[in-house]
C-alpha positions in Angstrom: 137.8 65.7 55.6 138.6 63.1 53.6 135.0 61.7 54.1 134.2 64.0 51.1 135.3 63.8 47.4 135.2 66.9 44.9 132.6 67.9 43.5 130.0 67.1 46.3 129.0 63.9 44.6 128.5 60.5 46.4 129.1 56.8 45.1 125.1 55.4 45.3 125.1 51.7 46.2 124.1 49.1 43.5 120.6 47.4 43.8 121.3 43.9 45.6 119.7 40.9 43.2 119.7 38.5 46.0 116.1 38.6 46.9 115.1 38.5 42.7 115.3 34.5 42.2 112.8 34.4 45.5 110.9 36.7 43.8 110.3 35.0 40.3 109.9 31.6 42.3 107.4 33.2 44.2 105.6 34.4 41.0 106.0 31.4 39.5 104.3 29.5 42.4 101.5 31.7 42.7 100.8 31.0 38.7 101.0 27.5 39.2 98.4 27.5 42.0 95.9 30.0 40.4 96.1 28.8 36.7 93.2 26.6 35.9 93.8 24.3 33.1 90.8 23.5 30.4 88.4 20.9 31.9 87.4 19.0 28.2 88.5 19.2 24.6 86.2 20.7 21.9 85.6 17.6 19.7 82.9 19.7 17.7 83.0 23.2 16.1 81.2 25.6 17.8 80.5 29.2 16.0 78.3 31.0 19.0 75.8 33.7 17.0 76.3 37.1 18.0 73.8 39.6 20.0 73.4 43.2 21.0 71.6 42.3 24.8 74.0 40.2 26.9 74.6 39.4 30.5 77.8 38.1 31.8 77.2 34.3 34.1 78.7 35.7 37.7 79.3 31.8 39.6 81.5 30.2 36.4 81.4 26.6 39.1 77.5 26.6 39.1 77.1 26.6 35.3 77.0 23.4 33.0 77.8 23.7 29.3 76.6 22.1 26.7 78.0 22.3 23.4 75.9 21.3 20.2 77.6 21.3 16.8 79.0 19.5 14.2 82.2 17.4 14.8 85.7 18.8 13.9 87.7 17.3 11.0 89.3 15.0 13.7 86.1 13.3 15.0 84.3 13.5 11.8 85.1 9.4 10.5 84.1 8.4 14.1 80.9 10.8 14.4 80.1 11.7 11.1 78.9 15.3 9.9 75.5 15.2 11.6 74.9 18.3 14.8 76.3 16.1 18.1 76.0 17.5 21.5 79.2 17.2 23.9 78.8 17.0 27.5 81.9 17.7 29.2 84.6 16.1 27.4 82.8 13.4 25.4 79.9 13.0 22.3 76.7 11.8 24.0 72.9 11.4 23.4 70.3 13.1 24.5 69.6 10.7 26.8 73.4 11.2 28.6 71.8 14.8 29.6 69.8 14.2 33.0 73.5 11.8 34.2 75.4 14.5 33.3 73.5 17.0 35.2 73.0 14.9 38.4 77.3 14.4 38.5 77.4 18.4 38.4 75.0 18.6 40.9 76.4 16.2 42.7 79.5 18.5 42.9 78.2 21.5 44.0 77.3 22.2 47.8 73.5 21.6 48.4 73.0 25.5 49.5 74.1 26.2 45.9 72.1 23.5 44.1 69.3 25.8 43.1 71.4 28.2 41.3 72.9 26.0 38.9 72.7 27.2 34.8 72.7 25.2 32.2 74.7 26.9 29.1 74.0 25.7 25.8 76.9 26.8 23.5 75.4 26.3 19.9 76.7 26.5 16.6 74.9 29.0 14.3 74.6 26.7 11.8 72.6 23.9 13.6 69.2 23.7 12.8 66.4 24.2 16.0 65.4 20.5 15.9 68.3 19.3 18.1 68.3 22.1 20.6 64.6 21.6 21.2 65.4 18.0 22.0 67.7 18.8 24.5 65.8 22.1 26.1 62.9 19.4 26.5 65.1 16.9 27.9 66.5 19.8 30.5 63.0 20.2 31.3 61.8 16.8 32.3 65.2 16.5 34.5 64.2 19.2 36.6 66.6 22.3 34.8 64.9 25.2 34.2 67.6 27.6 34.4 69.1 28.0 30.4 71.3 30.5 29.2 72.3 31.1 25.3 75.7 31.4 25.0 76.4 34.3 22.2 79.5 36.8 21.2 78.7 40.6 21.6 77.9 42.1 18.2 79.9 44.1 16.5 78.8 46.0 14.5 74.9 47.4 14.1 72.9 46.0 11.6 
């Protein structure tokens, strides 16, 4: 009888913390693995314009973006005020745009070749002139596939 202390009530064993440093390390692990860091700077200012009818890009690896806007505060001496168009991580020319797309093509398995979007991510400021150039430029290397990148609206106007 002396198994049993007054009042019915029994001493509950504390949670063991052994196990919790395998835990976060295992967390952390997992977080290092899955994290993907940004593949370029932004060396221009892009302000996407805003729409009401949008579809989200499903295959994120099979979609090239191109960026055309006018050069942060930090590029401006070298690049001047002028729209630019950044391929990956760099200012290029127009003519830079059928290399650039044969090294992402060039990446991606052949089964998945046909599938590949080009995204242009344009400033609303920049004038049409500069994005014809490079939609006719995407045309004569063979990429027909272009998507407008654009930030849901709002509000209705």
């Amino acid at each position: 009888m002396s198994k049993f202390k007054p009042g019915g009530k029994k001493d509950e064993p504390e949670v063991s913390t052994a196990s919790l440093p395998d835990i976060i390390f295992m967390l952390l692990f997992f977080f290092m693995v899955v994290t993907v860091m940004r593949e370029s700077e932004l060396k221009i200012k892009v302000k996407t314009p805003q729409a009401t009818e949008l579809t989200k890009l499903q295959e994120k690896s099979l979609v090239n973006y191109i960026h055309i806007g006018r050069p942060t505060k930090n590029y401006q001496e070298q690049y001047g005020t002028s729209p630019k168009i950044q391929l990956g991580d760099k200012i290029s020319d127009i003519e830079d745009i059928p290399l650039f797309l044969e090294n992402h093509k060039a990446s991606v398995p052949e089964k998945l070749q046909f599938k590949i979007t080009t995204s242009l991510k344009v400033d609303s400021d920049v004038t049409m002139g500069i994005v014809t150039d490079v939609k006719e430029k995407l045309r004569k290397s063979g990429q027909v596939k272009v998507n407008y990148s654009a930030k849901k609206r709002t509000e209705d106007l």
